[in-house]
VOBA-1610 file (N, C-alpha, C; in pm, whole numbers, padded with zeros to 5 digits, always signed):
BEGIN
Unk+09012+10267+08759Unk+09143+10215+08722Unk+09197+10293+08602Unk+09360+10282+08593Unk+09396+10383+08448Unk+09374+10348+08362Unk+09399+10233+08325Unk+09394+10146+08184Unk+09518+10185+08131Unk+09656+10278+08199Unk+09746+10304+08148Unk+09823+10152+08119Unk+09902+10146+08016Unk+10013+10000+08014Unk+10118+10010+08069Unk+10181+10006+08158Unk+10317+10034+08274Unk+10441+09961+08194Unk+10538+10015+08212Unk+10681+09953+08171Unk+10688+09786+08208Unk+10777+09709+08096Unk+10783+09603+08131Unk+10887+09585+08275Unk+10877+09436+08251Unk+10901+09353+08392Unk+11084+09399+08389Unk+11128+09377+08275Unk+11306+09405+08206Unk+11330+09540+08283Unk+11219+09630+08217Unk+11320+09784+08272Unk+11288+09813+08395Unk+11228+09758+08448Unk+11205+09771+08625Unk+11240+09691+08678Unk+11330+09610+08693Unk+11476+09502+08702Unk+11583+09641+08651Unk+11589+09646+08579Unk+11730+09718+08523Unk+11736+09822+08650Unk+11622+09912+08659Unk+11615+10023+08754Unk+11623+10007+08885Unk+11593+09894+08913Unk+11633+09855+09053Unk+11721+09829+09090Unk+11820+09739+08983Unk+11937+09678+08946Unk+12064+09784+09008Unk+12004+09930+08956Unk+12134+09998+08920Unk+12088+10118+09034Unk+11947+10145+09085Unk+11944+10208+09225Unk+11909+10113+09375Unk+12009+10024+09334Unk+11956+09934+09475Unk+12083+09984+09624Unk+12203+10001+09558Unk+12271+10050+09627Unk+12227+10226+09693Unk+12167+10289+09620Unk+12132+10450+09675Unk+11979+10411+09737Unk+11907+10306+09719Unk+11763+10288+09743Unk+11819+10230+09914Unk+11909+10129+09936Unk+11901+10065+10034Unk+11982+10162+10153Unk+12061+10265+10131Unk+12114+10378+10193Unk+11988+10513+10263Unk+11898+10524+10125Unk+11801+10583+10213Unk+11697+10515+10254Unk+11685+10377+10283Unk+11599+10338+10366Unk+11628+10314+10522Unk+11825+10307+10522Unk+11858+10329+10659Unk+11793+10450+10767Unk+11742+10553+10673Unk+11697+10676+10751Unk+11555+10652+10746Unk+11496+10599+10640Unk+11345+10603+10613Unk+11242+10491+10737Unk+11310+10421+10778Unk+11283+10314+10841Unk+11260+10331+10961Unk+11326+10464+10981Unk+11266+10498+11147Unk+11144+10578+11150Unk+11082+10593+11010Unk+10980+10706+10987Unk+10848+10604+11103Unk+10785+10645+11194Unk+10660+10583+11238Unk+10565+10493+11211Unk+10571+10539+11052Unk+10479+10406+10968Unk+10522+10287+11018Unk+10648+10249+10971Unk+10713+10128+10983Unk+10657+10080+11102Unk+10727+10142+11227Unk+10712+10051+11317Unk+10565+10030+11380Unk+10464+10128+11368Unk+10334+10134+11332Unk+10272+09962+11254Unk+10282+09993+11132Unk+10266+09892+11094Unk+10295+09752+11102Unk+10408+09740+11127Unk+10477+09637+11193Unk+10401+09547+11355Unk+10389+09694+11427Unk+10345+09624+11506Unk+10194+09563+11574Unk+10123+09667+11455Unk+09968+09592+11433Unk+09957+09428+11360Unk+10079+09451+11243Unk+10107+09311+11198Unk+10114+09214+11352Unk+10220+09193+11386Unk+10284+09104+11473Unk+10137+09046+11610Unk+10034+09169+11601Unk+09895+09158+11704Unk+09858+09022+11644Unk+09821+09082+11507Unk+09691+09041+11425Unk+09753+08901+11354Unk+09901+08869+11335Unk+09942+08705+11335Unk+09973+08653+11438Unk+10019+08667+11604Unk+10057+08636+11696Unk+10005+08461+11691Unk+09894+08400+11642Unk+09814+08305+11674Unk+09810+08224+11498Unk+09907+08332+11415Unk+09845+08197+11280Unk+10000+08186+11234Unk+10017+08043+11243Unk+10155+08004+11223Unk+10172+08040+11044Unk+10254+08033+11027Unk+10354+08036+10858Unk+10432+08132+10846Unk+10472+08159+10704Unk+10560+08266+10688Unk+10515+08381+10650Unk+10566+08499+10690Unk+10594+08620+10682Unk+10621+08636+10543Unk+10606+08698+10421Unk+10645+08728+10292Unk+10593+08893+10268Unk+10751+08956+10229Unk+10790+09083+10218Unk+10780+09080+10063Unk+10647+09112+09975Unk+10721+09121+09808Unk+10649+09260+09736Unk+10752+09295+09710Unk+10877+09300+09695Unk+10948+09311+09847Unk+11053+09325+09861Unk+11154+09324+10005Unk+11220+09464+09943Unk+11301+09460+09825Unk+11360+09565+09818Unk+11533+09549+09928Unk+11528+09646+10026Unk+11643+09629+10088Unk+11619+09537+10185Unk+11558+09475+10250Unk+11488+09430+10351Unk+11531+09463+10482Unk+11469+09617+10491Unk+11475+09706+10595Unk+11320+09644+10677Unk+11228+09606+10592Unk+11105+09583+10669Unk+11130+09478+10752Unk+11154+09346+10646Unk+11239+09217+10696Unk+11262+09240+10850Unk+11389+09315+10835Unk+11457+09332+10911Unk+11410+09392+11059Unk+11369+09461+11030Unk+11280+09510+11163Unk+11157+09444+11218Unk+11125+09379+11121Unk+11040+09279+11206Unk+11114+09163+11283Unk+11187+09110+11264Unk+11320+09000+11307Unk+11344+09045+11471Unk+11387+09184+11386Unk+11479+09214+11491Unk+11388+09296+11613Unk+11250+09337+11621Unk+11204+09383+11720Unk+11042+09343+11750Unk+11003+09271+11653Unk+10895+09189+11663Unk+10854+09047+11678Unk+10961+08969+11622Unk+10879+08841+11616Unk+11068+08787+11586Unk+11124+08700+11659Unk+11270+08705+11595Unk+11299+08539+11552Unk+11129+08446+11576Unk+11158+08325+11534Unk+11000+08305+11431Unk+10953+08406+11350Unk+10910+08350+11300Unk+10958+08374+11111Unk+10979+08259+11003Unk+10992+08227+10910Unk+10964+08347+10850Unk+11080+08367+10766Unk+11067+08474+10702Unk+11114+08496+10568Unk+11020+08529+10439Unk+11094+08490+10334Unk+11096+08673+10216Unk+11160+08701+10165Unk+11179+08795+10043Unk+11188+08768+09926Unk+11063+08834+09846Unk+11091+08817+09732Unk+11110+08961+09646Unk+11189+08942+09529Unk+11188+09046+09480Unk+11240+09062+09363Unk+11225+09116+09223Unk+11273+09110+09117Unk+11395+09144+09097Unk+11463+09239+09147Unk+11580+09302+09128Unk+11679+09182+09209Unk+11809+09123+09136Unk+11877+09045+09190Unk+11987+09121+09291Unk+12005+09243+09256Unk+12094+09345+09344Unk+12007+09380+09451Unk+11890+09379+09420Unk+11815+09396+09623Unk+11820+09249+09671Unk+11766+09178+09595Unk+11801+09054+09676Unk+11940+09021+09737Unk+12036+09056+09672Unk+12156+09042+09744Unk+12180+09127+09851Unk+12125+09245+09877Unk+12147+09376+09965Unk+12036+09291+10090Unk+11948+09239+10068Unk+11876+09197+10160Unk+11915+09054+10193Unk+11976+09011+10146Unk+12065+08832+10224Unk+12142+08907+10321Unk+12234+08955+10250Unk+12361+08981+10366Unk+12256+09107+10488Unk+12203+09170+10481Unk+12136+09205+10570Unk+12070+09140+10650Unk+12010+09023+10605Unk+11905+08886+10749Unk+11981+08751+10730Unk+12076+08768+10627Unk+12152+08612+10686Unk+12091+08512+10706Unk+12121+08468+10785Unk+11989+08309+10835Unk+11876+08307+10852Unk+11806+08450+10866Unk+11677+08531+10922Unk+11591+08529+10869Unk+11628+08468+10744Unk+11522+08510+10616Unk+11567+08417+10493Unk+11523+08359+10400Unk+11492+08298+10255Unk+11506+08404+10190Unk+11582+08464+10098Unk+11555+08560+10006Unk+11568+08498+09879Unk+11432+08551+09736Unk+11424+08469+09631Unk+11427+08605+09536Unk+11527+08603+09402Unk+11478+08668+09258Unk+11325+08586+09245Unk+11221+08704+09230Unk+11092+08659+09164Unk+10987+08759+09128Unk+10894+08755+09070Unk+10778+08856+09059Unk+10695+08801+09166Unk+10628+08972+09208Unk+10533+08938+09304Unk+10381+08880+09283Unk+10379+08882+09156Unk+10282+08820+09054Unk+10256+08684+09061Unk+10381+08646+09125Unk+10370+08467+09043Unk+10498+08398+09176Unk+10418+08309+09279Unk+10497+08301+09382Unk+10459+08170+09388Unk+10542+08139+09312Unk+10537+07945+09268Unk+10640+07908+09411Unk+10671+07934+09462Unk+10776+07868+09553Unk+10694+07886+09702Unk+10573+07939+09708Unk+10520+07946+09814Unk+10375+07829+09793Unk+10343+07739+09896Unk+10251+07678+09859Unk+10143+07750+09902Unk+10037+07695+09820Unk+09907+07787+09884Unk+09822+07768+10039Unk+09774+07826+10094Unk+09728+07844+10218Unk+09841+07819+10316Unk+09956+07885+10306Unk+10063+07849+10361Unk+10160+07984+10456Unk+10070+08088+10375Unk+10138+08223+10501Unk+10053+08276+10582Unk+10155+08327+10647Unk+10088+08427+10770Unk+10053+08549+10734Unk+10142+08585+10659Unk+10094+08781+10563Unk+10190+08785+10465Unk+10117+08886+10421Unk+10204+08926+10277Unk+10198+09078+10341Unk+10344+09153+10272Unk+10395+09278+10308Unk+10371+09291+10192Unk+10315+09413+10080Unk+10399+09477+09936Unk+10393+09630+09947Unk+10488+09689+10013Unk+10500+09783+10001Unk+10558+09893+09851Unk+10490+09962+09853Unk+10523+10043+09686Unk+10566+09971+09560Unk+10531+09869+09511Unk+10553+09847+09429Unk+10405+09799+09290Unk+10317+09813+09331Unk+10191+09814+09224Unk+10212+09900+09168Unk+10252+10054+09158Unk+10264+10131+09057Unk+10347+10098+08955Unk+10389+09973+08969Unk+10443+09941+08766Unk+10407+09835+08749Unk+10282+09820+08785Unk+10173+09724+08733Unk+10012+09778+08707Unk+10017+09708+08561Unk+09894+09791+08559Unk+09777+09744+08569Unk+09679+09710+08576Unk+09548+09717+08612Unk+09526+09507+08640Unk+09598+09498+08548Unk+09576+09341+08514Unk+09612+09257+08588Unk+09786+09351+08629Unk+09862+09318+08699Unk+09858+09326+08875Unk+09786+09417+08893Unk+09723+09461+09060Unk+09656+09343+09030Unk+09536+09298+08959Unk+09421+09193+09009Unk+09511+09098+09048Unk+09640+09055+08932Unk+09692+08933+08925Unk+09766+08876+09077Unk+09835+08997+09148Unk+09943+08984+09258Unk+09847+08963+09354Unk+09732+09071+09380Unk+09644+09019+09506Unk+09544+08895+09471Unk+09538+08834+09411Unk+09495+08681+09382Unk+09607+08583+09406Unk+09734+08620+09366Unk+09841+08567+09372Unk+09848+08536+09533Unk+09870+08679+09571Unk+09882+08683+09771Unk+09743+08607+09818Unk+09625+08627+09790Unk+09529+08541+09830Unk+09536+08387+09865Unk+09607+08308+09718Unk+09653+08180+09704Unk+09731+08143+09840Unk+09850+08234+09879Unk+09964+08189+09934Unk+09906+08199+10078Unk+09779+08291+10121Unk+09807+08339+10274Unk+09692+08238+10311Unk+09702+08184+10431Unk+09603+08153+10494Unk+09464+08207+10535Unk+09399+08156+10591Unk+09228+08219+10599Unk+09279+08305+10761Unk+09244+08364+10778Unk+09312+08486+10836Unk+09436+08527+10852Unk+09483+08514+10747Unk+09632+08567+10670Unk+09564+08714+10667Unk+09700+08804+10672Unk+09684+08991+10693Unk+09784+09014+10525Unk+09709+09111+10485Unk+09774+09185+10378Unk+09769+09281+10404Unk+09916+09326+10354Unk+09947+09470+10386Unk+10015+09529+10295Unk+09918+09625+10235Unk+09979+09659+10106Unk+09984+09843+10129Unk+10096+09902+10082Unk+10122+10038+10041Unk+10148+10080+09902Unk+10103+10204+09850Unk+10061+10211+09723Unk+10123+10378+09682Unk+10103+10410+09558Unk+10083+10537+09559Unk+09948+10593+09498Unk+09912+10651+09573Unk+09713+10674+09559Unk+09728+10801+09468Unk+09587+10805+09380Unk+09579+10908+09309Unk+09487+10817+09125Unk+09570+10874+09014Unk+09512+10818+08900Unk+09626+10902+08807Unk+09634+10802+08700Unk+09685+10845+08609Unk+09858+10811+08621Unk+09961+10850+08543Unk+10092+10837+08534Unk+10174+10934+08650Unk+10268+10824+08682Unk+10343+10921+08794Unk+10458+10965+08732Unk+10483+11119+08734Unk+10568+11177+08678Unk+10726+11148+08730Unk+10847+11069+08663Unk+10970+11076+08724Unk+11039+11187+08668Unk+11002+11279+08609Unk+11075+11392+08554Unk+11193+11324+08477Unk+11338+11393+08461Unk+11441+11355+08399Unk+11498+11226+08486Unk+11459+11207+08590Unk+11528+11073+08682Unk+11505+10929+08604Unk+11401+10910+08534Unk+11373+10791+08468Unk+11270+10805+08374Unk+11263+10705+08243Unk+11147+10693+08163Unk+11103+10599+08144Unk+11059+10547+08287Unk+10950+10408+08312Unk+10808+10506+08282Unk+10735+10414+08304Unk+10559+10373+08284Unk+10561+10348+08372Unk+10460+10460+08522Unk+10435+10386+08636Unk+10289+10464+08653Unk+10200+10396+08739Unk+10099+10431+08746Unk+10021+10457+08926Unk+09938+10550+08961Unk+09827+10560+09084Unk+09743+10501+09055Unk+09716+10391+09175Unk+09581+10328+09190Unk+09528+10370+09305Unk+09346+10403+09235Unk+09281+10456+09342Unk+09280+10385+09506Unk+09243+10492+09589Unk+09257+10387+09727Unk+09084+10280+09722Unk+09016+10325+09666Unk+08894+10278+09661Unk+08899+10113+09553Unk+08992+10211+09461Unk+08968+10084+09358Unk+09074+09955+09398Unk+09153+10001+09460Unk+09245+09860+09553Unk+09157+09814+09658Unk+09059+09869+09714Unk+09006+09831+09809Unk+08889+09748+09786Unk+08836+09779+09661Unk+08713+09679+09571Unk+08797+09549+09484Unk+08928+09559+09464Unk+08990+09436+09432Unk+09003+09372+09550Unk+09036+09441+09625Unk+09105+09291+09743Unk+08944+09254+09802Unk+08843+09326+09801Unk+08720+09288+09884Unk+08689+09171+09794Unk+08650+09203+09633Unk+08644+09112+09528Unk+08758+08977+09527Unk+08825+08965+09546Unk+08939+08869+09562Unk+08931+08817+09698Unk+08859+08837+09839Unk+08816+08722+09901Unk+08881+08818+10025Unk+08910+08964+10018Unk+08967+09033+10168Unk+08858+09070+10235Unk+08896+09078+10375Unk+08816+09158+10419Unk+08876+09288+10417Unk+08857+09426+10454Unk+08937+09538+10471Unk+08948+09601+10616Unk+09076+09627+10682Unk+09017+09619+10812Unk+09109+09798+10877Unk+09192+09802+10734Unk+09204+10003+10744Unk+09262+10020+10592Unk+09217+10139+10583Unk+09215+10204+10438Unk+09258+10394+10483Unk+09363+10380+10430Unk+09359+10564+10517Unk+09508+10611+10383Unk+09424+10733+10354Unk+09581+10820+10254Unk+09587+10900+10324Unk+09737+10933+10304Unk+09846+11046+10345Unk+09911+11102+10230Unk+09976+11210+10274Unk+10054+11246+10215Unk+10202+11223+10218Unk+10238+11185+10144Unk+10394+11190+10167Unk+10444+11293+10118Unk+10510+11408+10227Unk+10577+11520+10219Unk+10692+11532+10139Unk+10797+11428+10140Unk+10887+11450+10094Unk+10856+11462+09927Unk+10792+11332+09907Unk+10729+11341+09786Unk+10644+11404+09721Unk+10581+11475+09782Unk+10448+11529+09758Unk+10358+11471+09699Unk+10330+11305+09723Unk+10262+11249+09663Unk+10171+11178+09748Unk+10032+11150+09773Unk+09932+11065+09837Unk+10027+10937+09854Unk+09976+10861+09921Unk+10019+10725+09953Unk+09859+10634+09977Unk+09870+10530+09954Unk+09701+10485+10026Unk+09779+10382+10125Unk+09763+10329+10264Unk+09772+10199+10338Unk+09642+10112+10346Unk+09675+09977+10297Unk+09543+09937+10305Unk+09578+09785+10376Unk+09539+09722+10469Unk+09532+09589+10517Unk+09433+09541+10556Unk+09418+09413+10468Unk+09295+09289+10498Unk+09341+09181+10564Unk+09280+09089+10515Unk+09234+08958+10639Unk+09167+08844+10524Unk+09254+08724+10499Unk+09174+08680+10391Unk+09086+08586+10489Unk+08952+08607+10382Unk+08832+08518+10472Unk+08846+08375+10418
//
């Protein structure tokens, strides 16, 4: 783990705040990338049989949301959470009735009762949390999902600070794919794929990792 201290909760709200409109434009294109629907549709296997809700946190634009609705599963409960109040709004008017969308940290999901979902989605957003904060969210998601509840988490793999060059001066951090994978085992997952890539555009590792709480 880094032991780096990541930007507070304020300036990663602000940053989302003010790229939610250019963030939710390129996810119209990003969304057809394979992962998605990949992932998506191993999800939809592996809950077909455990009733609750679906929880996207962060949601972001709720392009994921959305594609699950709309080509996987189109009646089951679906809720978003997410810090930035400008993605949350970009993601209402996007699922409408389709979906619950809540301002919240993915840390602390008081509005979900415990043993009460079907999966948790968190795609890219642990890198502005740091070490304390990863244990805290997948204990958090543990609480909320049921005993074979699926987590599905995407990351950016590696160690140390991720460089935004002149684009921003947050505190964000890589967590190993190993060392996410010894938290969620430690926190009650099973692990059932663990695989990095590269992301080209970025030139940065990615880790995918999804469990199964026992």
């Amino acid at each position: 783990m880094s032991g780096i201290k990541t930007s507070e909760t304020g300036a990663v709200r602000d940053m989302y705040d003010a790229e939610a409109e250019s963030y939710s434009t390129m996810m119209d294109s990003e969304i057809e990338h394979p992962l998605y629907s990949d992932t998506l549709n191993r999800l939809k296997k592996r809950i077909a049989n455990i009733p609750g809700v679906l929880i996207d946190a962060p949601c972001g634009s709720g392009h994921m949301l959305a594609m699950y609705h709309d080509n996987y599963d189109g009646e089951r409960a679906l809720l978003g959470i997410d810090l930035s109040p400008q993605m949350v709004a970009i993601t209402s008017l996007r699922l409408r009735s389709a979906a619950e969308v809540l301002v919240g940290d993915i840390r602390k999901l008081d509005m979900v009762p415990s043993d009460s979902a079907a999966a948790v989605i968190s795609h890219f957003a642990l890198h502005h949390l740091d070490d304390d904060g990863v244990m805290q969210a997948i204990a958090e998601w543990h609480r909320v999902l049921r005993v074979g509840g699926q987590l599905v988490i995407g990351a950016w793999e590696g160690a140390g600070a991720i460089d935004y060059g002149d684009d921003s001066d947050l505190v964000a951090v890589k967590h190993g794919a190993n060392d996410l994978e010894k938290i969620m085992r430690e926190g009650g997952f099973a692990i059932t794929r663990n695989v990095v890539e590269l992301d080209e555009g970025l030139m940065m590792d990615a880790v995918y990792i999804e469990g199964v709480k026992e």
